[in-house]
DRENDO-1510 file (C-alpha; in Angstrom, 1 decimal, always signed):
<recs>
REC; n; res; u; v; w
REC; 1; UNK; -4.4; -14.6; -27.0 .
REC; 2; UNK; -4.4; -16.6; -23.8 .
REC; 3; UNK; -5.1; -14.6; -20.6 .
REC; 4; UNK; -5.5; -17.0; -18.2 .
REC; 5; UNK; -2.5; -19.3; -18.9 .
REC; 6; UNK; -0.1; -17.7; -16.5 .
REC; 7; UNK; -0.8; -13.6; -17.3 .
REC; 8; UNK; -2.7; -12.8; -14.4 .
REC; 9; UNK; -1.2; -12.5; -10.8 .
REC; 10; UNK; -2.7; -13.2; -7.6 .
REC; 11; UNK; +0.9; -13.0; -5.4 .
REC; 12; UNK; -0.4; -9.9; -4.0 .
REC; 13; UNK; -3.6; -11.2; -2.9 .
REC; 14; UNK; -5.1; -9.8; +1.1 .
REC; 15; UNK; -6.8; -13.0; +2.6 .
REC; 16; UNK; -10.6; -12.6; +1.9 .
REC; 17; UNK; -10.2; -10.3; -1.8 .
REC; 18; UNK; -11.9; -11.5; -4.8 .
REC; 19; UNK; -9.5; -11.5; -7.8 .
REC; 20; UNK; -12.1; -10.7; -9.7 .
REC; 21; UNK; -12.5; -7.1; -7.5 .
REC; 22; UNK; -8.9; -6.5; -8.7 .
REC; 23; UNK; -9.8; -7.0; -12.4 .
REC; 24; UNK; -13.3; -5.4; -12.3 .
REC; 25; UNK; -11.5; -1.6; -11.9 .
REC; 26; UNK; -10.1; -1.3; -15.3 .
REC; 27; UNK; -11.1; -3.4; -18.0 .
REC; 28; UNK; -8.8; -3.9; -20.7 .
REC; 29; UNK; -9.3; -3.0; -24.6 .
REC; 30; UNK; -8.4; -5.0; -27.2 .
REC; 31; UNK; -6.3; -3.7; -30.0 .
REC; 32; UNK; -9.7; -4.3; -33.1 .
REC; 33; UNK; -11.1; -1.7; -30.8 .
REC; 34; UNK; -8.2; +0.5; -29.6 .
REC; 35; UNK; -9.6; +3.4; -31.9 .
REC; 36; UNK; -12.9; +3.3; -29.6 .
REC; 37; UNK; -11.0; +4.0; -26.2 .
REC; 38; UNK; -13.0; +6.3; -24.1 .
REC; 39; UNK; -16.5; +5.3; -25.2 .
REC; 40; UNK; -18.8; +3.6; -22.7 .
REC; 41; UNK; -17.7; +0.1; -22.4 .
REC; 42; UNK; -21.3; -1.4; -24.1 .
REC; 43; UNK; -19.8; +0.5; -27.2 .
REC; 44; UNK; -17.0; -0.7; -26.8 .
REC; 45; UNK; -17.9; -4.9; -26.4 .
REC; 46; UNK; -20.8; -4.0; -29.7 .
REC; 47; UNK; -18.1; -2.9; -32.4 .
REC; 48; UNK; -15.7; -5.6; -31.1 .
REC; 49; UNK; -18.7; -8.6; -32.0 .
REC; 50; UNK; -19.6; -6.4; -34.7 .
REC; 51; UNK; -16.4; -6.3; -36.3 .
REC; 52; UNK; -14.9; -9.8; -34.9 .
REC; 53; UNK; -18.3; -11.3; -36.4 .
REC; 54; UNK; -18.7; -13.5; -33.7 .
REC; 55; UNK; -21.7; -14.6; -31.2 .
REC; 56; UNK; -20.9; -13.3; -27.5 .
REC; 57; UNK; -21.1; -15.1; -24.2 .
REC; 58; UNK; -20.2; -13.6; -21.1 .
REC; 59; UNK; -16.9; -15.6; -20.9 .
REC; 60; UNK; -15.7; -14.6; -24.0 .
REC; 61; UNK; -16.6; -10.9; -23.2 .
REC; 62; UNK; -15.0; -11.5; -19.5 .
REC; 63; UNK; -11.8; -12.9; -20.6 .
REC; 64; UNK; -10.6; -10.6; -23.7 .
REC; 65; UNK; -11.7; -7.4; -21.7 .
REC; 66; UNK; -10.5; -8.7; -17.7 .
REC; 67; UNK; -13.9; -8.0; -16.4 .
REC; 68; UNK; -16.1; -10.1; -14.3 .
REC; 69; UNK; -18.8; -12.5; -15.8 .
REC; 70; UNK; -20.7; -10.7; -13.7 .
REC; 71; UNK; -19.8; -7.2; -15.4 .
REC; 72; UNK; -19.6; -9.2; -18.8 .
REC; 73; UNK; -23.4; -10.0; -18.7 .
REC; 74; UNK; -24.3; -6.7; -16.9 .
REC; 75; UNK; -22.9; -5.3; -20.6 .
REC; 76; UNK; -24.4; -7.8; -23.1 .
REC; 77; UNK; -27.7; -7.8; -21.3 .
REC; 78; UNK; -27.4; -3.5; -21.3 .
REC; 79; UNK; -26.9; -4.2; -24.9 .
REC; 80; UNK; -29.7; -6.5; -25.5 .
REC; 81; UNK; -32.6; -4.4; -24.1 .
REC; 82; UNK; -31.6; -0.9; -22.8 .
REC; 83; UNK; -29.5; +0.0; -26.5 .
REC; 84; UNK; -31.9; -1.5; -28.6 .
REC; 85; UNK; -32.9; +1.5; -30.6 .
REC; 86; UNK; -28.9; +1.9; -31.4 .
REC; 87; UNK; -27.6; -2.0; -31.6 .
REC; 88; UNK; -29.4; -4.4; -33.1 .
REC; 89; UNK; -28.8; -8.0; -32.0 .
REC; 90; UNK; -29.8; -11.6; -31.6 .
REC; 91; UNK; -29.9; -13.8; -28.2 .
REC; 92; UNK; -29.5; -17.3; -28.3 .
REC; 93; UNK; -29.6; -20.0; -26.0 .
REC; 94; UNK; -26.5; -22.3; -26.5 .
REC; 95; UNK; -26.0; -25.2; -24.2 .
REC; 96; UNK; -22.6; -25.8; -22.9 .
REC; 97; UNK; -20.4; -29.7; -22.3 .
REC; 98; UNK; -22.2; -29.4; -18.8 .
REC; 99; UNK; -25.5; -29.2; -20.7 .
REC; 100; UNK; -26.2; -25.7; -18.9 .
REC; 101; UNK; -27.6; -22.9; -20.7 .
REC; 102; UNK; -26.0; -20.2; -22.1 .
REC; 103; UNK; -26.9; -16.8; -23.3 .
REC; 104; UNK; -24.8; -16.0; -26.7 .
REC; 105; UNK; -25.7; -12.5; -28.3 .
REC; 106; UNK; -24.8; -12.1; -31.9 .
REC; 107; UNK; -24.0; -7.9; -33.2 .
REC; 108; UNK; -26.2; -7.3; -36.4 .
REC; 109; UNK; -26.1; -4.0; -36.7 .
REC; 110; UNK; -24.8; -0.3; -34.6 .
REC; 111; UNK; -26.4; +2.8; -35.3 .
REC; 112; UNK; -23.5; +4.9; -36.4 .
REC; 113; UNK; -24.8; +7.8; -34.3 .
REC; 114; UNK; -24.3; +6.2; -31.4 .
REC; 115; UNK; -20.3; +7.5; -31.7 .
REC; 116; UNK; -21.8; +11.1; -30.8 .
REC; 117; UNK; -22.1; +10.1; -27.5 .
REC; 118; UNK; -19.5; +12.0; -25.9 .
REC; 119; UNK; -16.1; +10.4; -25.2 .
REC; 120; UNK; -15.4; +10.3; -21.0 .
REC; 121; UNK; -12.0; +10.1; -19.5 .
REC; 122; UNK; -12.4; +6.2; -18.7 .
REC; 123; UNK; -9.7; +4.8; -17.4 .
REC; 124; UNK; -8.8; +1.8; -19.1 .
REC; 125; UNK; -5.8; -1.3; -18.7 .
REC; 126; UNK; -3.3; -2.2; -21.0 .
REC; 127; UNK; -2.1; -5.5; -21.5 .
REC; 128; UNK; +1.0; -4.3; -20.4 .
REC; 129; UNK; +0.1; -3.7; -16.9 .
REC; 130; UNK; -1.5; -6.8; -16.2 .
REC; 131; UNK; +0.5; -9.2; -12.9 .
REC; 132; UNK; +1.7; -12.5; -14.0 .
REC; 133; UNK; +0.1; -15.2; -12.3 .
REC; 134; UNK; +1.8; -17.1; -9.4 .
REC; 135; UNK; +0.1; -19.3; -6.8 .
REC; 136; UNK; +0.8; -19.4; -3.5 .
REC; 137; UNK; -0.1; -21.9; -1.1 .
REC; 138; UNK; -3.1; -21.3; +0.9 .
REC; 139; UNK; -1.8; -23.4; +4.3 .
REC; 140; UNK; -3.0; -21.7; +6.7 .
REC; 141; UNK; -0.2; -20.5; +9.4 .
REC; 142; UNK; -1.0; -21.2; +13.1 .
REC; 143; UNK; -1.1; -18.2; +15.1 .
REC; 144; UNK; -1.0; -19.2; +18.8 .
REC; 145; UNK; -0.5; -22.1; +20.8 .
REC; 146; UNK; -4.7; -22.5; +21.5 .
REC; 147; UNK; -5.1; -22.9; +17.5 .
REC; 148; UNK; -2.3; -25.5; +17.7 .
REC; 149; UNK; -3.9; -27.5; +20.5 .
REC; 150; UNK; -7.7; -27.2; +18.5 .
REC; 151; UNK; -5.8; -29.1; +15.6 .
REC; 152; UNK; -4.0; -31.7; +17.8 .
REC; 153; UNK; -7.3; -32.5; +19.4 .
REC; 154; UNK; -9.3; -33.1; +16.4 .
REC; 155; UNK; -6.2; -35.5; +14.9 .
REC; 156; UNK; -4.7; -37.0; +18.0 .
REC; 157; UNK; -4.0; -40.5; +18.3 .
REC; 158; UNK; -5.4; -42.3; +21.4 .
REC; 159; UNK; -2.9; -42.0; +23.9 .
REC; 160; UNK; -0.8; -38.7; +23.2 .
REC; 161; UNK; +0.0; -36.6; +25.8 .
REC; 162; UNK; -0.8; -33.2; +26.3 .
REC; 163; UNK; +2.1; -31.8; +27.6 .
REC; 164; UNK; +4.2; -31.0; +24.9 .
REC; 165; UNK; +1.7; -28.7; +23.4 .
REC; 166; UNK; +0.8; -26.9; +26.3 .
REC; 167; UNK; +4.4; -26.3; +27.7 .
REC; 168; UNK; +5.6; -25.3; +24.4 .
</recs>
């Protein structure tokens, strides 16, 4: 499952909005955890480790739920120290081909009373409704004659007149 290789879509992008603001509002739950939809979304990114078996970086988390990294650590680090008493888990430090570090948290264990906490109407994305992705070119348009001139300063060849620009 590939999300980033063409399944995202940025056409409708303002000037100045983070993609990742679009993706932030609904993040999207994987089918292993479809039964779980409505829990808090900590729950949620615990039983999918737990039951995937895997460790969990924030780019992992970020990309099979279409949150943020931001939000993605917000939840493991939630998990690692506010739900202790519930989830057990591990934190490593992993290094990555950049030689950066990189926290990876590995599921041991979720208390099985943590599914009494009540379900909330959470609005969550399918896969179905994500954009496709399509880039656009960022060029810049020119929007009056003065923005025009600006450039033609800064890349004028010695000698060019003047004229043409400011008669235009």
């Amino acid at each position: 499952m590939t999300l980033y290789s063409g399944d995202v879509s940025i056409s409708d992008k303002q000037p100045g909005e983070n993609m990742a603001r679009k993706l932030k509002t609904n993040p999207v739950i994987p089918e292993c955890v479809a039964d779980l939809k409505g829990y808090p979304l900590y729950i949620i990114v615990a039983y999918w480790g737990l039951r995937n078996n895997k460790t969990l970086t924030t780019t992992d988390v970020s990309r099979n739920f279409l949150i943020t990294q931001q939000q993605s650590y917000d939840v493991l680090t939630y998990i690692y120290q506010e739900a202790q008493k519930q989830i057990t888990a591990t934190k490593r430090t992993l290094f990555n081909e950049h030689k950066r570090r990189i926290s990876a948290f590995r599921i041991l264990d979720i208390d099985k009373g943590i599914l009494r906490t009540p379900k909330k109407e959470i609005a969550y994305a399918s896969y179905d409704n994500i954009p496709t992705v399509t880039m656009k070119s960022t060029r810049c348009e020119i929007q009056d004659s003065f923005t025009e001139l600006r450039r033609w300063m800064c890349s004028r060849k010695t000698g060019d007149r003047v004229e043409v620009f400011l008669n235009a």
